[in-house]
PyMOL Python script that loads the backbone (N, CA, C, O; Angstrom):
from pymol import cmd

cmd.read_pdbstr("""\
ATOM      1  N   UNK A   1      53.472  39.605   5.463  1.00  0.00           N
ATOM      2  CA  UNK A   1      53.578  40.986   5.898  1.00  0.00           C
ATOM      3  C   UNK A   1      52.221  41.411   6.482  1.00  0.00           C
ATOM      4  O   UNK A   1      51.191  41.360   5.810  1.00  0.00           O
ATOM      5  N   UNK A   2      52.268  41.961   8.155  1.00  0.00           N
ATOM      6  CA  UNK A   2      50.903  42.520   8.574  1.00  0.00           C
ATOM      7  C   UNK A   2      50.752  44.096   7.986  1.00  0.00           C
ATOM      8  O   UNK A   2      51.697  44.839   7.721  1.00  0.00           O
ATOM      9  N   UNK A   3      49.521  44.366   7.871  1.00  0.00           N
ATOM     10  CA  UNK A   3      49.745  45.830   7.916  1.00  0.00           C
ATOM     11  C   UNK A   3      48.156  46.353   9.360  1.00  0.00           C
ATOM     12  O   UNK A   3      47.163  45.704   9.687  1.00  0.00           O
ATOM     13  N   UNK A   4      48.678  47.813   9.850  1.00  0.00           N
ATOM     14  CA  UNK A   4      48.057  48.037  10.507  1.00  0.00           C
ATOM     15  C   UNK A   4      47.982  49.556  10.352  1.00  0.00           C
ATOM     16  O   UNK A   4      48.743  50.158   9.594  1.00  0.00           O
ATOM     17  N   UNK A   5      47.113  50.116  11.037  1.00  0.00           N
ATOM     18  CA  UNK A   5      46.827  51.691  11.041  1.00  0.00           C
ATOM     19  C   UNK A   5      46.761  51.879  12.566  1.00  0.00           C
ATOM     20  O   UNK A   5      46.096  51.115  13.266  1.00  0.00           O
ATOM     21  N   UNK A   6      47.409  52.832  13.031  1.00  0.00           N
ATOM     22  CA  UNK A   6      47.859  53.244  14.184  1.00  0.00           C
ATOM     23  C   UNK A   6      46.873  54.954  14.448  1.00  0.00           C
ATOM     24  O   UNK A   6      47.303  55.968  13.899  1.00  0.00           O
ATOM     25  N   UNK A   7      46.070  54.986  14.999  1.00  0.00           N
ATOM     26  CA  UNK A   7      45.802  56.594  15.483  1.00  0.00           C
ATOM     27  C   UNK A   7      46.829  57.254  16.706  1.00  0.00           C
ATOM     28  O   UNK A   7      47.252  56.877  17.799  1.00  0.00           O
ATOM     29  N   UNK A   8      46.945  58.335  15.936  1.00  0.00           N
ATOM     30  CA  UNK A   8      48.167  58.987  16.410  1.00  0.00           C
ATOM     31  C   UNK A   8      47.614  60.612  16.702  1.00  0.00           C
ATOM     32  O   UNK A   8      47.118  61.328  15.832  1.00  0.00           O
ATOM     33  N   UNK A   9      47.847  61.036  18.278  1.00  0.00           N
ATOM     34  CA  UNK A   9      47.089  62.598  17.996  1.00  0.00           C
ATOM     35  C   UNK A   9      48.118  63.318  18.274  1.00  0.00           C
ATOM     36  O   UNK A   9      49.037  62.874  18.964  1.00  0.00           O
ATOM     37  N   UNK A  10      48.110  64.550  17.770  1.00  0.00           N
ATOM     38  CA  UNK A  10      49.408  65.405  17.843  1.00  0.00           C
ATOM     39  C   UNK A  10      49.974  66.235  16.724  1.00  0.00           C
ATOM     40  O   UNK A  10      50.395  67.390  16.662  1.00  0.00           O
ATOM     41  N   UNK A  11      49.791  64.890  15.545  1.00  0.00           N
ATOM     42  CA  UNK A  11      50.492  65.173  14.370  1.00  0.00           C
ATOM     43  C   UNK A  11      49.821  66.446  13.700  1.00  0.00           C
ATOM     44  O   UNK A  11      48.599  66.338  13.598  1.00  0.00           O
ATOM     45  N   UNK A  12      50.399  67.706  13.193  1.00  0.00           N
ATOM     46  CA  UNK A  12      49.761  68.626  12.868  1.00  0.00           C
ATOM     47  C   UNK A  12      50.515  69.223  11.323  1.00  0.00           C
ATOM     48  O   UNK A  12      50.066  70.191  10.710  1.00  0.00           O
ATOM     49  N   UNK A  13      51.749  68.405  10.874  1.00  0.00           N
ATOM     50  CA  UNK A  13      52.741  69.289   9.712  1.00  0.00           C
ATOM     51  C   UNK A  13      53.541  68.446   9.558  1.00  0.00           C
ATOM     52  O   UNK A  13      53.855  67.528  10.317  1.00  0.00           O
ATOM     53  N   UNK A  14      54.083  68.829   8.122  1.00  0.00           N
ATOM     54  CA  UNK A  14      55.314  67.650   7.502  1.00  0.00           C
ATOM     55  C   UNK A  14      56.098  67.331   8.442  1.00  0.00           C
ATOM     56  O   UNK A  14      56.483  66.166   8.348  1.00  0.00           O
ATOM     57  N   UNK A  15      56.624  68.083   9.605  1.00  0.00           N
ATOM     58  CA  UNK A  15      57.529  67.810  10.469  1.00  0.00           C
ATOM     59  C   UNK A  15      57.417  66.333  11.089  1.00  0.00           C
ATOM     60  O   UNK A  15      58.193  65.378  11.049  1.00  0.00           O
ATOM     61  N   UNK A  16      56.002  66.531  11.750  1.00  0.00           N
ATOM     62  CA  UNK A  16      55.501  65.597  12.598  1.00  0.00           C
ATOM     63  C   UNK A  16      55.105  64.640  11.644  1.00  0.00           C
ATOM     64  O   UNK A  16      55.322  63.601  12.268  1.00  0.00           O
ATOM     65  N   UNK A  17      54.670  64.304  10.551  1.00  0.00           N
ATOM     66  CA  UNK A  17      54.623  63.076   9.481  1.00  0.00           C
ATOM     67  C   UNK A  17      56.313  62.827   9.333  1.00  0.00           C
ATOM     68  O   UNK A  17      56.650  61.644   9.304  1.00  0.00           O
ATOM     69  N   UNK A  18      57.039  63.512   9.270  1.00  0.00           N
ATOM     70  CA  UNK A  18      58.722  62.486   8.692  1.00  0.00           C
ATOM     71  C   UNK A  18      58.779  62.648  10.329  1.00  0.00           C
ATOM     72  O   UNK A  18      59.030  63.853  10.317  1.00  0.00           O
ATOM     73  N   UNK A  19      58.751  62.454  11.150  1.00  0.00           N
ATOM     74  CA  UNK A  19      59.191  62.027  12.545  1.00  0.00           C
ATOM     75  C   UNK A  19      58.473  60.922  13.194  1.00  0.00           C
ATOM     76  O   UNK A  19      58.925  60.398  14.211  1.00  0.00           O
ATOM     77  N   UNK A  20      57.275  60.513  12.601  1.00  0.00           N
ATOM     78  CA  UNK A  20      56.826  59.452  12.935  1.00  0.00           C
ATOM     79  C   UNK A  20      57.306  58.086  11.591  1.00  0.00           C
ATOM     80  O   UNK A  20      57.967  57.053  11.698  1.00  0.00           O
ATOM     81  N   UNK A  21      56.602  58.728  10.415  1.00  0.00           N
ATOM     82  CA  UNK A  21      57.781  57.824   9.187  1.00  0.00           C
ATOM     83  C   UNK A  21      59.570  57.194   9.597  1.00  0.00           C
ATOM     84  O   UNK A  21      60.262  56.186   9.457  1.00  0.00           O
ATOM     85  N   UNK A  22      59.633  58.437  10.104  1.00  0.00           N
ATOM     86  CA  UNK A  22      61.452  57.882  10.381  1.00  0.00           C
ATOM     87  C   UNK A  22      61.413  56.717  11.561  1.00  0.00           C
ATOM     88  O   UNK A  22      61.961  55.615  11.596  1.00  0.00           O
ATOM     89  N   UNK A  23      60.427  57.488  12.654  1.00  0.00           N
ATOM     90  CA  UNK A  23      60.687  56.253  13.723  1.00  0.00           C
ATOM     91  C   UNK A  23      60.299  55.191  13.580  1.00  0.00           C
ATOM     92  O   UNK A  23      60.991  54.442  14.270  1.00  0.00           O
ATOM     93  N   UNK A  24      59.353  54.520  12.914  1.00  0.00           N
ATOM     94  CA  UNK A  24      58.578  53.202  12.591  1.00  0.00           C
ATOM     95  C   UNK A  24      59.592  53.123  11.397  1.00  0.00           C
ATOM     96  O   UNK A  24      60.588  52.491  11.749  1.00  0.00           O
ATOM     97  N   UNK A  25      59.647  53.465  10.378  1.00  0.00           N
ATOM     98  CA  UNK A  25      60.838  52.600   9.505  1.00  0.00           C
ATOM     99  C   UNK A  25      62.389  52.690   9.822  1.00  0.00           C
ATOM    100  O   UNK A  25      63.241  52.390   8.986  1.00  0.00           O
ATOM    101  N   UNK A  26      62.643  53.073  10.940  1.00  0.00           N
ATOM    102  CA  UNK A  26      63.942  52.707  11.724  1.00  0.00           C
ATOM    103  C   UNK A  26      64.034  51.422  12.642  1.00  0.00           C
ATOM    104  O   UNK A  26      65.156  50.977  12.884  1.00  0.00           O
ATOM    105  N   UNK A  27      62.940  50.815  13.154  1.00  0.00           N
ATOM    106  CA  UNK A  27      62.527  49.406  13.560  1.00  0.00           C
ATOM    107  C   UNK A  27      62.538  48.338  12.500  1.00  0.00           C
ATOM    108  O   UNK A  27      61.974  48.204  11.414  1.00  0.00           O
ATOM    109  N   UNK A  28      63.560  47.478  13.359  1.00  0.00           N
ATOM    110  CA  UNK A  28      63.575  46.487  12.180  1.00  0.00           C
ATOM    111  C   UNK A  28      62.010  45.648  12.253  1.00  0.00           C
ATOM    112  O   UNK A  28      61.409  45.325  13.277  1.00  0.00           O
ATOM    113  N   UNK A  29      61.648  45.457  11.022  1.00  0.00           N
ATOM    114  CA  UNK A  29      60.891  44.625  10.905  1.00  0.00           C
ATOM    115  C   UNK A  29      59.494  45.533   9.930  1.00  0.00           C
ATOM    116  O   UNK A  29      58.439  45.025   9.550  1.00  0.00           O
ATOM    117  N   UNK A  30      59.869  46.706   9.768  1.00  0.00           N
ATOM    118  CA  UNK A  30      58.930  47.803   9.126  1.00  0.00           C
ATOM    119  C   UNK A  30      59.287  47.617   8.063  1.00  0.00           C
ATOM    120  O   UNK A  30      60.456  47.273   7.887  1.00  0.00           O
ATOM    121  N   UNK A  31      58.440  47.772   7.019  1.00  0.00           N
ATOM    122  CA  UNK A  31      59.017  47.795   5.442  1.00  0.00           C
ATOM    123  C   UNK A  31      58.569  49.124   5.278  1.00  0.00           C
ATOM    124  O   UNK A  31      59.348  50.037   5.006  1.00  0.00           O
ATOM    125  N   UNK A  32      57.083  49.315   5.464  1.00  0.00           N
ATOM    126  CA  UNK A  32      56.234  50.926   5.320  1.00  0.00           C
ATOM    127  C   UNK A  32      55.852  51.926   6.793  1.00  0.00           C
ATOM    128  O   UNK A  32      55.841  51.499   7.948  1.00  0.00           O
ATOM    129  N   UNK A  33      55.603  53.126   6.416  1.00  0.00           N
ATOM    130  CA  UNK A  33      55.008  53.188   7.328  1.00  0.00           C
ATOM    131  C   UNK A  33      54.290  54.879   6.786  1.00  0.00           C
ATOM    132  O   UNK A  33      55.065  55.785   7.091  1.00  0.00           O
ATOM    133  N   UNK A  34      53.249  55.278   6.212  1.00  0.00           N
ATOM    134  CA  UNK A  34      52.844  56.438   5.981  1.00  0.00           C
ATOM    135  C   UNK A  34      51.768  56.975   6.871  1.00  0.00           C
ATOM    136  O   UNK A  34      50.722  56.437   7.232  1.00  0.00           O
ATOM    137  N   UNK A  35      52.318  58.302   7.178  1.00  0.00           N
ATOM    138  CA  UNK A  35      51.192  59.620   8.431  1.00  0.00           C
ATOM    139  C   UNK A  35      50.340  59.485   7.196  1.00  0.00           C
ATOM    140  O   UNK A  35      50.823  59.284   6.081  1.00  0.00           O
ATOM    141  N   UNK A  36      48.993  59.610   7.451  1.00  0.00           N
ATOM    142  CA  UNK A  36      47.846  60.616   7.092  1.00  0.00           C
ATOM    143  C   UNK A  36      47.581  61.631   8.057  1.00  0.00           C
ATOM    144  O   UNK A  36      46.785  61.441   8.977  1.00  0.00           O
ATOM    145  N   UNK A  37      48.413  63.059   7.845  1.00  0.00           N
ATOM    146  CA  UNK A  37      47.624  63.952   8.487  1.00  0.00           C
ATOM    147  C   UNK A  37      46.141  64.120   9.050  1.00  0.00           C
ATOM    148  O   UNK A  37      45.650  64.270  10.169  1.00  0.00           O
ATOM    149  N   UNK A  38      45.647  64.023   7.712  1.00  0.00           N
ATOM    150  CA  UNK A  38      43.990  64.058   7.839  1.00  0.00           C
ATOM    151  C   UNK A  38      43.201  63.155   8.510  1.00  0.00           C
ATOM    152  O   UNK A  38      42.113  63.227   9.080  1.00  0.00           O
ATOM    153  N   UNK A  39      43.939  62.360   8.326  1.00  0.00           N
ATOM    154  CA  UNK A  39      43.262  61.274   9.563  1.00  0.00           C
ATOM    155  C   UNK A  39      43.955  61.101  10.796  1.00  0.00           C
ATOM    156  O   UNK A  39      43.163  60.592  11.589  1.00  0.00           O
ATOM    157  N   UNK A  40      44.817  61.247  11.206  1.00  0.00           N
ATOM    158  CA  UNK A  40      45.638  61.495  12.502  1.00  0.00           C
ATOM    159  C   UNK A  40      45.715  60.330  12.605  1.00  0.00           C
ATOM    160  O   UNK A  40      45.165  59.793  13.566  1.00  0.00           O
ATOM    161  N   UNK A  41      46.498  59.478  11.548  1.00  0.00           N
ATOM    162  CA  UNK A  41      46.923  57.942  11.767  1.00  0.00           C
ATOM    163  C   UNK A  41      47.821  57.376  11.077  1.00  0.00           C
ATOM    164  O   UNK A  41      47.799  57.888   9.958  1.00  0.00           O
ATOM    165  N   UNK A  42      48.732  56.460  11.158  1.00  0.00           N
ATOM    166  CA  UNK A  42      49.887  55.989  10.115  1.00  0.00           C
ATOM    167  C   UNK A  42      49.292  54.615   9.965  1.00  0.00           C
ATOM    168  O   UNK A  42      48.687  53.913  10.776  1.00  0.00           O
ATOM    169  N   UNK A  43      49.642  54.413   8.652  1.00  0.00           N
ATOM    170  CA  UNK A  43      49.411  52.888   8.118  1.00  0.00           C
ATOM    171  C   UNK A  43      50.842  52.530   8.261  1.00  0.00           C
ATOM    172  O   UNK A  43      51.769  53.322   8.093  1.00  0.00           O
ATOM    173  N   UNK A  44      50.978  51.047   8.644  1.00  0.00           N
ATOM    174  CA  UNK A  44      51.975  50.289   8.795  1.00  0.00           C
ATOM    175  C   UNK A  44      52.245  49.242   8.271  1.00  0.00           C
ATOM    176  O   UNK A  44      51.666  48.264   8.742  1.00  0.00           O
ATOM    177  N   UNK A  45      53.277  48.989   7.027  1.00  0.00           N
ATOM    178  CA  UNK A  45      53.268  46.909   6.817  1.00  0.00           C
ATOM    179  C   UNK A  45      54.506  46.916   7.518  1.00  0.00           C
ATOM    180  O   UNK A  45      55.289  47.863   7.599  1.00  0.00           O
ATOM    181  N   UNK A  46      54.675  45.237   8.259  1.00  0.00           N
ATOM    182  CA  UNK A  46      55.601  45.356   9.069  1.00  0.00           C
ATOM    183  C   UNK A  46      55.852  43.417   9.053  1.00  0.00           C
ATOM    184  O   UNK A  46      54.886  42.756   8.672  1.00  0.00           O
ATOM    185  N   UNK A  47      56.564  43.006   9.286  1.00  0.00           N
ATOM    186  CA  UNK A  47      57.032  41.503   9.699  1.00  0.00           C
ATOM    187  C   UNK A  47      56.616  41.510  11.586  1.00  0.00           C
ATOM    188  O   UNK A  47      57.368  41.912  12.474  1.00  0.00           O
ATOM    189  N   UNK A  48      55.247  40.950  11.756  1.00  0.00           N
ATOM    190  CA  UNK A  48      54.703  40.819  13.229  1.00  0.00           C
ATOM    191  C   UNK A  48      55.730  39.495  14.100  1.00  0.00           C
ATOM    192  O   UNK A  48      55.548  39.113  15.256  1.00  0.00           O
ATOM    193  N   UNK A  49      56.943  38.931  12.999  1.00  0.00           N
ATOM    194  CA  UNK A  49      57.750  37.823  13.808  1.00  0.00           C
ATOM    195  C   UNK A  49      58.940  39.013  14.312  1.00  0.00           C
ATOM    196  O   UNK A  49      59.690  38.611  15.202  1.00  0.00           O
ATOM    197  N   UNK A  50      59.161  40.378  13.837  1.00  0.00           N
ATOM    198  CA  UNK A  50      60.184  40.907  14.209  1.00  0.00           C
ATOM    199  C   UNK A  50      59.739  42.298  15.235  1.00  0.00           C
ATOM    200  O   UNK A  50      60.367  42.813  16.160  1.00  0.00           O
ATOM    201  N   UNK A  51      58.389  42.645  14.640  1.00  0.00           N
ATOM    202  CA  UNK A  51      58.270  43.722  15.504  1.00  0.00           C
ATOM    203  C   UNK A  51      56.727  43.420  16.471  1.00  0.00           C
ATOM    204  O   UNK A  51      55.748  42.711  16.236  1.00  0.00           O
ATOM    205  N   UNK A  52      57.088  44.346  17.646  1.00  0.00           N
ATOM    206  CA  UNK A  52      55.951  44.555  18.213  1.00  0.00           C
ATOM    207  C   UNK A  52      54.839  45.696  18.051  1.00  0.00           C
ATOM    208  O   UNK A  52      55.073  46.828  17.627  1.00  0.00           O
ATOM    209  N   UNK A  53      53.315  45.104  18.548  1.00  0.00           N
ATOM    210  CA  UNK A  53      52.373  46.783  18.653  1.00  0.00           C
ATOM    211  C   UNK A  53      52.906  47.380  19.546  1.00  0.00           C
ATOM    212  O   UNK A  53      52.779  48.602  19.482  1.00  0.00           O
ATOM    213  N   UNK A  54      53.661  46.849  20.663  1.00  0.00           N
ATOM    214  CA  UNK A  54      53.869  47.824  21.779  1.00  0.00           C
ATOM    215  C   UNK A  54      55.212  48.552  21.503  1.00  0.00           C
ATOM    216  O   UNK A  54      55.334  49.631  22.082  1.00  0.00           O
ATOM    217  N   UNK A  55      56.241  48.146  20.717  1.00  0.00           N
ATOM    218  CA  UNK A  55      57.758  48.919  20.324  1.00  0.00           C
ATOM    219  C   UNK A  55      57.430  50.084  19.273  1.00  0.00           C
ATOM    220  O   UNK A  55      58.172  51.066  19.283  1.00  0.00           O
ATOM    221  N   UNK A  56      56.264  50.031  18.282  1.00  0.00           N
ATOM    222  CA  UNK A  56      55.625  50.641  17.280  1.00  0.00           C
ATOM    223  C   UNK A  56      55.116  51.896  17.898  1.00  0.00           C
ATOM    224  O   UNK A  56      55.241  53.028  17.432  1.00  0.00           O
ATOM    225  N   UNK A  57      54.346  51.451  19.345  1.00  0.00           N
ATOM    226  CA  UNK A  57      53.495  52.643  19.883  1.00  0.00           C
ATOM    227  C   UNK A  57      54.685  53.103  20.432  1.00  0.00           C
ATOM    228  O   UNK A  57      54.950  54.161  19.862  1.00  0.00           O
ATOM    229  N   UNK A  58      55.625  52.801  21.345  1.00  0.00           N
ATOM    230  CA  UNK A  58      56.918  53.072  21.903  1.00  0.00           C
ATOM    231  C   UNK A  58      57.573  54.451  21.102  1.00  0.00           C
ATOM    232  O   UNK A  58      57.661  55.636  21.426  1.00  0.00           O
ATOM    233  N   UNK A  59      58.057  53.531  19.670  1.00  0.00           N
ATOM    234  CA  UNK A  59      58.455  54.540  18.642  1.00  0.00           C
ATOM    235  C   UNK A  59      57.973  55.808  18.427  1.00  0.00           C
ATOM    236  O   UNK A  59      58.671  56.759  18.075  1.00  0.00           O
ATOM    237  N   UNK A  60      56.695  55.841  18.650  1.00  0.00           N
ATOM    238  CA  UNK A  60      56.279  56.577  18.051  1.00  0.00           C
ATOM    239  C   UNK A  60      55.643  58.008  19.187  1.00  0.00           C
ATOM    240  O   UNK A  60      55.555  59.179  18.821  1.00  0.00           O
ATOM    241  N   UNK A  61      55.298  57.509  20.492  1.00  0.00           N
ATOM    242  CA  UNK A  61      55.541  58.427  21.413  1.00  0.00           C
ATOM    243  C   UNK A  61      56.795  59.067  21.867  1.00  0.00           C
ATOM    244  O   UNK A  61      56.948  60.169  22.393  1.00  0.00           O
ATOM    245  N   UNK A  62      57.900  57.911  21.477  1.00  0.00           N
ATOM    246  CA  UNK A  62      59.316  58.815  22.035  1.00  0.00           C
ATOM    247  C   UNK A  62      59.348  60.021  21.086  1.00  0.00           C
ATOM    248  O   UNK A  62      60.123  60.949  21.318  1.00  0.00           O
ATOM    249  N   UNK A  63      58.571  60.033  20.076  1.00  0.00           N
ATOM    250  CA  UNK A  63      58.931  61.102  19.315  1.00  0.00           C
ATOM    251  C   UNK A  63      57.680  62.430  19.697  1.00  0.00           C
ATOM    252  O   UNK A  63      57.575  63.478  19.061  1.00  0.00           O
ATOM    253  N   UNK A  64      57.063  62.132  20.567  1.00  0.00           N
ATOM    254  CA  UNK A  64      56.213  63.171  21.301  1.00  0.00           C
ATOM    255  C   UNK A  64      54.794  63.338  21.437  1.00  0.00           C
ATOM    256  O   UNK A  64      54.106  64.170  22.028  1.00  0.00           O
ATOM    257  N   UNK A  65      54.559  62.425  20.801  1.00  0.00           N
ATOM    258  CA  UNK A  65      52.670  61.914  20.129  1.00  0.00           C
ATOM    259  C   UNK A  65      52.564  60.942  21.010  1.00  0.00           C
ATOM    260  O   UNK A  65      53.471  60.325  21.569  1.00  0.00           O
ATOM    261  N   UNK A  66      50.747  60.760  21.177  1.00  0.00           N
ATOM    262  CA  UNK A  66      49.777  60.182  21.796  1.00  0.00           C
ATOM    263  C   UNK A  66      49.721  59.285  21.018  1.00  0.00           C
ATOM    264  O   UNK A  66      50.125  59.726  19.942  1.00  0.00           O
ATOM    265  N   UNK A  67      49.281  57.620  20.875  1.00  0.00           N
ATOM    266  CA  UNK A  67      48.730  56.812  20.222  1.00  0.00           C
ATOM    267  C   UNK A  67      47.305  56.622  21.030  1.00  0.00           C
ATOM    268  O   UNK A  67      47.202  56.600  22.256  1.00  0.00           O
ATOM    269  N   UNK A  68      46.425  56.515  20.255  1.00  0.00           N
ATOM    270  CA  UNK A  68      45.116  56.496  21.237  1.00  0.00           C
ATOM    271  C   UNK A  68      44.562  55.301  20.461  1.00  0.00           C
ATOM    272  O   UNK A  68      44.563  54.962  19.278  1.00  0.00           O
ATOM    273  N   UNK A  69      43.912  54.610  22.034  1.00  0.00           N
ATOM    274  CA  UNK A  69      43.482  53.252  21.898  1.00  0.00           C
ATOM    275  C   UNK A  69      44.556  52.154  21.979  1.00  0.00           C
ATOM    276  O   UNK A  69      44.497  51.205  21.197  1.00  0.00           O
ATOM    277  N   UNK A  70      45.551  52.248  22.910  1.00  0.00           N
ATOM    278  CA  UNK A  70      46.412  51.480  23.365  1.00  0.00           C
ATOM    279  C   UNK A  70      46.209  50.695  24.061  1.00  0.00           C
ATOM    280  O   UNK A  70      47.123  49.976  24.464  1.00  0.00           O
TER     281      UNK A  70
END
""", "prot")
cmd.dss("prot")
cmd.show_as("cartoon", "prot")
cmd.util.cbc("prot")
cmd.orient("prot")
């Protein structure tokens, strides 16, 4: 299992933490995936044979957020 931390800008309220949570653990291959508000970043463990960094960042802008450092 990889894990990674993703910076994410945008996120400002519970809303925007369960909308990025939902989209990364709706990809198969995510087991975790938790926002830190405070840090404007999600930690990720994930199976790197099933998912991609680029479907992860994908996920996670369709839902309206910046990933910075892409």
């Amino acid at each position: 299992m990889a894990q990674k931390t993703i910076d994410v800008q945008g996120m400002t309220c519970a809303h925007c933490k369960s909308s990025v949570e939902g989209a990364l653990s709706s990809l198969d291959g995510v087991s975790k995936a938790d926002v830190n508000l405070d840090e404007n970043n999600v930690n990720v463990e994930y199976d790197d044979s099933k998912v991609t960094d680029s479907s992860m960042n994908d996920a996670i802008e369709e839902q309206g957020y910046d990933v910075a450092g892409k």
